[in-house]
ROZAMAR-311251 format. One record per atom (N, C-alpha, C, O, CB): residue number from 1; residue in one letter; x, y, z. Coordinates in steps of 0.2 Angstrom, whole numbers, plus 5000, padded with zeros to 4 digits. Glycine has a CB too. Layout:
ROZAMAR-311251
REC  mifi  timar  east  north    up
REC   NUM      A     X      Y     Z
...
END
This chain:
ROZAMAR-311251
REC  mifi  timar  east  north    up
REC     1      X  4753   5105  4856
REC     1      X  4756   5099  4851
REC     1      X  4751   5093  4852
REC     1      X  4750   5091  4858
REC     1      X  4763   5098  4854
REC     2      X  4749   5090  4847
REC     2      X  4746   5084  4848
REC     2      X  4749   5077  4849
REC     2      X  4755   5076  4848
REC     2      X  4743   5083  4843
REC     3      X  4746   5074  4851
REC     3      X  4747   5068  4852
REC     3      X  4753   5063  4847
REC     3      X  4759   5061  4849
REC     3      X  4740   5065  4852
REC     4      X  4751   5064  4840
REC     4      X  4755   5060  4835
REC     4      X  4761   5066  4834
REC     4      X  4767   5064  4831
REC     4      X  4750   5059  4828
REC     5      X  4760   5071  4837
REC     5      X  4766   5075  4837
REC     5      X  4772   5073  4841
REC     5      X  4778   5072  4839
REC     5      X  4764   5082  4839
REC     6      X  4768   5073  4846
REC     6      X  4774   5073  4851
REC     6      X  4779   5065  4852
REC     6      X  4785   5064  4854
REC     6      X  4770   5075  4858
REC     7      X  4773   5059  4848
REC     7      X  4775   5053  4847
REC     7      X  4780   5053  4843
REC     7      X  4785   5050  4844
REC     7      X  4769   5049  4845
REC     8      X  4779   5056  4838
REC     8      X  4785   5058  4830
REC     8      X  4790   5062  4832
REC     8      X  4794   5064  4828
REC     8      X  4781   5062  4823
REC     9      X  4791   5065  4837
REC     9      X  4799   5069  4840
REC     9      X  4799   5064  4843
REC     9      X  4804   5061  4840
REC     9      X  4800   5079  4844
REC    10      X  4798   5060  4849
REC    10      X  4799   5056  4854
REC    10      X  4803   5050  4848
REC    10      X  4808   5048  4851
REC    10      X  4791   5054  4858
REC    11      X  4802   5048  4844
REC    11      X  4802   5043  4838
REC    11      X  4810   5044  4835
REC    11      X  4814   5039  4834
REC    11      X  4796   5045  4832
REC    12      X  4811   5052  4835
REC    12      X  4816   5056  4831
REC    12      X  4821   5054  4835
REC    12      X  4825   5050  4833
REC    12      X  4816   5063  4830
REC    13      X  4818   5058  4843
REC    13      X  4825   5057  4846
REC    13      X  4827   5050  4849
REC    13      X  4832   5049  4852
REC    13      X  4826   5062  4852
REC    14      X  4823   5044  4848
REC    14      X  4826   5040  4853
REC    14      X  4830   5037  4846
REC    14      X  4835   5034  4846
REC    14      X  4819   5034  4860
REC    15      X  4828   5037  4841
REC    15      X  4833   5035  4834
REC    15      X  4838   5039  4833
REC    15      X  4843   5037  4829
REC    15      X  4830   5037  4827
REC    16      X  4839   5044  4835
REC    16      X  4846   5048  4836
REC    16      X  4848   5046  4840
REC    16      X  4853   5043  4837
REC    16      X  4846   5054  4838
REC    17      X  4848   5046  4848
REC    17      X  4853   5045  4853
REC    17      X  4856   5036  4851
REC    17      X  4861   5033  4851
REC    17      X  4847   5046  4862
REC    18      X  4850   5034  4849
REC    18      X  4852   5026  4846
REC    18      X  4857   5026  4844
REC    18      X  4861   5023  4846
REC    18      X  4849   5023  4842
REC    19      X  4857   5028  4838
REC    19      X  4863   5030  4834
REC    19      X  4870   5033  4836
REC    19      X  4875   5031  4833
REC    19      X  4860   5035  4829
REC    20      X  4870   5038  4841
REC    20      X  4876   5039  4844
REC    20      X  4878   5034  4848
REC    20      X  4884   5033  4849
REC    20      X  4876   5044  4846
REC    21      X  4871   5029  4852
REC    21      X  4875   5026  4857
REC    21      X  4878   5017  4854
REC    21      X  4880   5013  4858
REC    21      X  4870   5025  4864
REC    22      X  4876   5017  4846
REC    22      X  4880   5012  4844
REC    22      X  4886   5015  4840
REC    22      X  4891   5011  4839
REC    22      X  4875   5008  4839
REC    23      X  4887   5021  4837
REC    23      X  4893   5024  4837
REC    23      X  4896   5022  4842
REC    23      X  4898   5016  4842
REC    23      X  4892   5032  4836
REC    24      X  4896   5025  4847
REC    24      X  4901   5026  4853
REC    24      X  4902   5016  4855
REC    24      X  4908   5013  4854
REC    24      X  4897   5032  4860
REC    25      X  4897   5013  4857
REC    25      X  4900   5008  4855
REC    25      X  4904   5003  4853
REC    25      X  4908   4999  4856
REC    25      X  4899   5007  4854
REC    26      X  4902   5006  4844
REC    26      X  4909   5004  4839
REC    26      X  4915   5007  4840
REC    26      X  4920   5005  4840
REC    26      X  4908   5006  4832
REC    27      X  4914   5013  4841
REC    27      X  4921   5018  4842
REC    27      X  4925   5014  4848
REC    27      X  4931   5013  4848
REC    27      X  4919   5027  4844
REC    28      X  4922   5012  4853
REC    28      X  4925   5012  4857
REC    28      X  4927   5002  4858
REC    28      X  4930   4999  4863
REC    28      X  4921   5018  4861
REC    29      X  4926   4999  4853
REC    29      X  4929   4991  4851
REC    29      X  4934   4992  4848
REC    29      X  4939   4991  4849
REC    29      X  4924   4985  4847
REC    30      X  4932   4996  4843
REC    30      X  4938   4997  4840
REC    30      X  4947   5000  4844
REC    30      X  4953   4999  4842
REC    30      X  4936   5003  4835
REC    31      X  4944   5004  4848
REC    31      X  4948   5008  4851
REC    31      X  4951   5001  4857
REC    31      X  4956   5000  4860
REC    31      X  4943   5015  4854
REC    32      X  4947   4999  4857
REC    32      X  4952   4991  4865
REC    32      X  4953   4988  4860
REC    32      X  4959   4989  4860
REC    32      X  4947   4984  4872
REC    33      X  4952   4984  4854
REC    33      X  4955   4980  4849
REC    33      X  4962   4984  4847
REC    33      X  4967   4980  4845
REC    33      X  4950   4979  4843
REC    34      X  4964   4990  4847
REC    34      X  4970   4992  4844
REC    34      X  4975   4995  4852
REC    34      X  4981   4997  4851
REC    34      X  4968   4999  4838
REC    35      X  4971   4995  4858
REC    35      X  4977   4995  4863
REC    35      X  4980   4988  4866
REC    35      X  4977   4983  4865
REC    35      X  4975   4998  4869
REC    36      X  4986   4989  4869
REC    36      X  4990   4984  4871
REC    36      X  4984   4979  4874
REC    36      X  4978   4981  4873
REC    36      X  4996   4985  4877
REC    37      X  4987   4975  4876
REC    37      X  4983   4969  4880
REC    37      X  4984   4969  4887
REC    37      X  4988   4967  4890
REC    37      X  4985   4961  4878
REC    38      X  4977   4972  4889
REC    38      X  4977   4973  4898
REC    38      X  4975   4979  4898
REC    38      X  4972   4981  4902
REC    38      X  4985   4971  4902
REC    39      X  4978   4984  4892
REC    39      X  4976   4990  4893
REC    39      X  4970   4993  4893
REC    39      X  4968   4992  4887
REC    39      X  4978   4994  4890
REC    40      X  4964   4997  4897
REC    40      X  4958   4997  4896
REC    40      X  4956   5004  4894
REC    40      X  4958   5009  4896
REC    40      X  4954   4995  4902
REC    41      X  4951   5004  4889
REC    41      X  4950   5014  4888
REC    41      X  4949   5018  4894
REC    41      X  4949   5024  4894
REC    41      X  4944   5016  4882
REC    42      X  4947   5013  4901
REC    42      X  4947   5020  4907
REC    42      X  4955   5020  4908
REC    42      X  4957   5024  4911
REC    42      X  4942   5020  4915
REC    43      X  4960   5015  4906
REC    43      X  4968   5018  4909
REC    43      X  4970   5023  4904
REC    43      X  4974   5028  4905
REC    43      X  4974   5012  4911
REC    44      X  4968   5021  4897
REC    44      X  4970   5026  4892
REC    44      X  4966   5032  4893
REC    44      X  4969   5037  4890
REC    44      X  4969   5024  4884
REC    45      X  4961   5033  4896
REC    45      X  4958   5042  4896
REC    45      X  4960   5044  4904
REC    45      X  4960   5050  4905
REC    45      X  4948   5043  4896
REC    46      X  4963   5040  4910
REC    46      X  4965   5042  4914
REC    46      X  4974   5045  4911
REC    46      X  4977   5050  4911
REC    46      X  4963   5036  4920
REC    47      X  4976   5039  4908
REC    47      X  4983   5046  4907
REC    47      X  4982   5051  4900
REC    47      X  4986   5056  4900
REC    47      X  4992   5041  4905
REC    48      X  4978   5050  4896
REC    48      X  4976   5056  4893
REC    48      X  4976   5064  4900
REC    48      X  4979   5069  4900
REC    48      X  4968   5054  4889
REC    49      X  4970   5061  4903
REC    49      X  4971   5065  4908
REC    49      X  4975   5069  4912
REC    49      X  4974   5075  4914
REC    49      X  4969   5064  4909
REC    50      X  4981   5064  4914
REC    50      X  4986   5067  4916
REC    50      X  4991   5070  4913
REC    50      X  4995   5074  4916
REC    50      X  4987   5065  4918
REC    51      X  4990   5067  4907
REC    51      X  4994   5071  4902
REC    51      X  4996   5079  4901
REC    51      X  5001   5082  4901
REC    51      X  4991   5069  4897
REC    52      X  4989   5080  4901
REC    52      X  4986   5087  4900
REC    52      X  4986   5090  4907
REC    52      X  4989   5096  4906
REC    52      X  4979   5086  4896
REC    53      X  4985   5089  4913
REC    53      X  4984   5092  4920
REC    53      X  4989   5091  4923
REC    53      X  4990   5095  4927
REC    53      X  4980   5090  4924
REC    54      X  4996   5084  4922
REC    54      X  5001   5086  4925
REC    54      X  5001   5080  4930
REC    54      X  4996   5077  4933
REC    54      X  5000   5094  4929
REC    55      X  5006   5078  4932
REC    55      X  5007   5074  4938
REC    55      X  5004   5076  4943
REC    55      X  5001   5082  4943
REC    55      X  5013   5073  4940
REC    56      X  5004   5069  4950
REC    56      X  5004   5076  4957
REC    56      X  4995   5076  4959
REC    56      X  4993   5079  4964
REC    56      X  5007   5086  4953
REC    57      X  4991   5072  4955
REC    57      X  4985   5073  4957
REC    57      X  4982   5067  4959
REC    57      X  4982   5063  4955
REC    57      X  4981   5076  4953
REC    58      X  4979   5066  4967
REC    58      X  4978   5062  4969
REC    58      X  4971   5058  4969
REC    58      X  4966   5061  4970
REC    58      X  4980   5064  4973
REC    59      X  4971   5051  4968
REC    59      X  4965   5047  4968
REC    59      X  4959   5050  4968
REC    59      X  4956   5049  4963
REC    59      X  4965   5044  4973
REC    60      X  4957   5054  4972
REC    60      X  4949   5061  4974
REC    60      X  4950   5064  4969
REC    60      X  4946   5063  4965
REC    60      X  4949   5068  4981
REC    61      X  4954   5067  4968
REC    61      X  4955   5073  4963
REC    61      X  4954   5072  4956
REC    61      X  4951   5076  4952
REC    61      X  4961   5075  4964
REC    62      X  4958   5066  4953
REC    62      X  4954   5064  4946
REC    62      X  4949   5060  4946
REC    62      X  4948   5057  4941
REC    62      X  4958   5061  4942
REC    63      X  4945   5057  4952
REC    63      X  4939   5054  4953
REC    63      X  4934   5058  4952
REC    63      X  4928   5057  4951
REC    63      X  4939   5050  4958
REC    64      X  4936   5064  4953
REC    64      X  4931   5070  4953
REC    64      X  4931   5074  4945
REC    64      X  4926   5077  4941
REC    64      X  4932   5075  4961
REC    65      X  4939   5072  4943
REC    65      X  4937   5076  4935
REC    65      X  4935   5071  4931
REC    65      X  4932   5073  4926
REC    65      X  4944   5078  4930
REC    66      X  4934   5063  4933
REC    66      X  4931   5058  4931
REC    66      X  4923   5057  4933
REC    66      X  4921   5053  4930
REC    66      X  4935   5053  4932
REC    67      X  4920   5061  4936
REC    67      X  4912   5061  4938
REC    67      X  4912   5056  4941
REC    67      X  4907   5053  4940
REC    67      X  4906   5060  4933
REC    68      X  4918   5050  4945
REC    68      X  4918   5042  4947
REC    68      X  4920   5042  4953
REC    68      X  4925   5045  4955
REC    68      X  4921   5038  4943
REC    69      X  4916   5036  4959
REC    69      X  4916   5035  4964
REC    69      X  4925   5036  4965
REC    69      X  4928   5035  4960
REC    69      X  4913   5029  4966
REC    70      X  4929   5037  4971
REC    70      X  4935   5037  4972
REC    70      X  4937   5030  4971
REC    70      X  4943   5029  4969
REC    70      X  4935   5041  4978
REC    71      X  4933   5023  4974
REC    71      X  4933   5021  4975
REC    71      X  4933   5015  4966
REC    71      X  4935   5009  4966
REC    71      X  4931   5022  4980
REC    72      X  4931   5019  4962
REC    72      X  4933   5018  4956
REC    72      X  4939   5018  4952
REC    72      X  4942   5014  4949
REC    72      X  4931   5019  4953
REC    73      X  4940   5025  4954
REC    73      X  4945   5027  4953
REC    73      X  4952   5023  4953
REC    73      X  4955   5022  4948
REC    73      X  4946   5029  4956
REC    74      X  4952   5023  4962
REC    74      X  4957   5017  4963
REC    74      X  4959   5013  4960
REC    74      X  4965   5011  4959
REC    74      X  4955   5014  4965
REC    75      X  4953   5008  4957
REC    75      X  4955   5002  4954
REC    75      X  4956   5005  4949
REC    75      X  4962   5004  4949
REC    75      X  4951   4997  4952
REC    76      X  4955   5008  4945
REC    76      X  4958   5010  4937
REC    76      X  4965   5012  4938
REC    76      X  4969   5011  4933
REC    76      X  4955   5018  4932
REC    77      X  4967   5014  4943
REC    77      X  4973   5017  4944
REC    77      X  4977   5011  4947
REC    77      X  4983   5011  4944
REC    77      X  4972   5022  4949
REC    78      X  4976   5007  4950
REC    78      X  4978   5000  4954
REC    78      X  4981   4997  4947
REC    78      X  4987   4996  4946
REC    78      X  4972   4996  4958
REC    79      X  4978   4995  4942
REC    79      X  4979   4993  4934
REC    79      X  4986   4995  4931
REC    79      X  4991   4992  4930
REC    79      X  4973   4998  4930
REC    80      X  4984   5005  4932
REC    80      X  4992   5008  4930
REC    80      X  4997   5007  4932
REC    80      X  5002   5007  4930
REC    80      X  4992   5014  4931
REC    81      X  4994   5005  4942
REC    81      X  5000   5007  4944
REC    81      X  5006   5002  4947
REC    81      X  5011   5002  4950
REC    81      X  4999   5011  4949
REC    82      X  5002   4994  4942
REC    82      X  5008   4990  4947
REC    82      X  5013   4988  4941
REC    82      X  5017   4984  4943
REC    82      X  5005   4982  4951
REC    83      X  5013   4990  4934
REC    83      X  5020   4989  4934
REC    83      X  5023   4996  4937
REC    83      X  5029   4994  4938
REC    83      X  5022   4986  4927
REC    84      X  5023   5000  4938
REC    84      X  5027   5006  4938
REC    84      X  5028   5004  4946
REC    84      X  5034   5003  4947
REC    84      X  5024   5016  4936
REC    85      X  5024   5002  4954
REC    85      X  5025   5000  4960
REC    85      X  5032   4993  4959
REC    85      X  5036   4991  4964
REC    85      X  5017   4998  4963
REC    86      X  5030   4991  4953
REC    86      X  5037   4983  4952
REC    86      X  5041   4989  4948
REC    86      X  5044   4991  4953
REC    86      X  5035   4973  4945
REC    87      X  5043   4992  4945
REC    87      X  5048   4994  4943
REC    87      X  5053   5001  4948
REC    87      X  5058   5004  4947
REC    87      X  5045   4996  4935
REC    88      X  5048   5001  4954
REC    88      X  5052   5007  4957
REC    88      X  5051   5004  4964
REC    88      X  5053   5007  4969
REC    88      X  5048   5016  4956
REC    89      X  5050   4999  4965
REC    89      X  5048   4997  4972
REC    89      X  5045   5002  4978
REC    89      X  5047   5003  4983
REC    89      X  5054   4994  4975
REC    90      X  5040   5005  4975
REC    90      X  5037   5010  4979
REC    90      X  5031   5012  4978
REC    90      X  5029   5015  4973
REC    90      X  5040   5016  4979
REC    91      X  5025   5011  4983
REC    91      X  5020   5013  4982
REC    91      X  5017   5021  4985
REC    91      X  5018   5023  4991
REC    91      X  5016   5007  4986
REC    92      X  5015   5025  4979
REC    92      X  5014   5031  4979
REC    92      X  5005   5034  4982
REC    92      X  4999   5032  4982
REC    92      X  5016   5032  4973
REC    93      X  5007   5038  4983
REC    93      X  4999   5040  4986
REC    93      X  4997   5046  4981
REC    93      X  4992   5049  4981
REC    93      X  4999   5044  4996
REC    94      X  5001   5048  4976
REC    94      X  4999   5054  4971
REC    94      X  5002   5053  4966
REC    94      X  5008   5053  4967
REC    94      X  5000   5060  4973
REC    95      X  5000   5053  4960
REC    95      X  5002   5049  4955
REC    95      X  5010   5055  4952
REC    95      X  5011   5061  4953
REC    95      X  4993   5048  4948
REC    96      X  5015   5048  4950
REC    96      X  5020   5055  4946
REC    96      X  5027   5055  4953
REC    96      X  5033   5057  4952
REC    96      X  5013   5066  4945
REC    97      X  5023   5052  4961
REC    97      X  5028   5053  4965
REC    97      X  5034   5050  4966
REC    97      X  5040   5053  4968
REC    97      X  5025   5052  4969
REC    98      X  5033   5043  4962
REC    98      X  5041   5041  4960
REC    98      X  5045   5041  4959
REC    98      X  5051   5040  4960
REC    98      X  5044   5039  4959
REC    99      X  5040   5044  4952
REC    99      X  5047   5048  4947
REC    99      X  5050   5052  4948
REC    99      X  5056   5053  4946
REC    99      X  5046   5051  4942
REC   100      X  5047   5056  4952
REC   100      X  5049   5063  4955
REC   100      X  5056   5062  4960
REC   100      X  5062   5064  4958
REC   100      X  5043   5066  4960
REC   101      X  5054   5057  4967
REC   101      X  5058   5055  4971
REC   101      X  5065   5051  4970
REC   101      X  5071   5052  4972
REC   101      X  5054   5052  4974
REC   102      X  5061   5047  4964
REC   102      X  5068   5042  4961
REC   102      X  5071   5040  4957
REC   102      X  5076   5036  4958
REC   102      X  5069   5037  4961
END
């Protein structure tokens, strides 16, 4: 492959990935402009998540279905979880435990 070859696929793709990573961008202003206030698209894909998998899974455990330090986690979860810790007076160690218990 020549030189100007490989310059003109190199060209293609970084105009491609561009393109998707201003898609996602947009998609995703749009998507926090239309949730509550306060709500962030990692607490809306963390309960999408749980939606689908179920209560019961703890901090590690969707930090790791999420590719994200545990210690990220956390905080996204810390977000979720204080009004439900004021509305049940109980801090849980696995998400779903309150409801369960109370």
């Amino acid at each position: 492959m020549t030189t100007s070859n490989r310059d003109s696929r190199q060209k293609v793709y970084f105009q491609f990935f561009n393109e998707i990573g201003i898609i996602s961008q947009l998609g995703s202003a749009i998507m926090e402009a239309l949730l509550p206030p306060g709500f962030l698209i990692s607490h809306f894909s963390v309960l999408n998540h749980l939606t689908r998998v179920c209560d019961g899974r703890t901090p590690l455990e969707i930090a790791r279905a999420f590719q994200v330090p545990k210690t990220t986690m956390t905080h996204t979860l810390s977000g979720l979880g204080k009004a439900r810790t004021c509305a049940t007076g109980v801090q849980t160690r696995k998400t779903g435990e309150a409801s369960r218990s109370g």
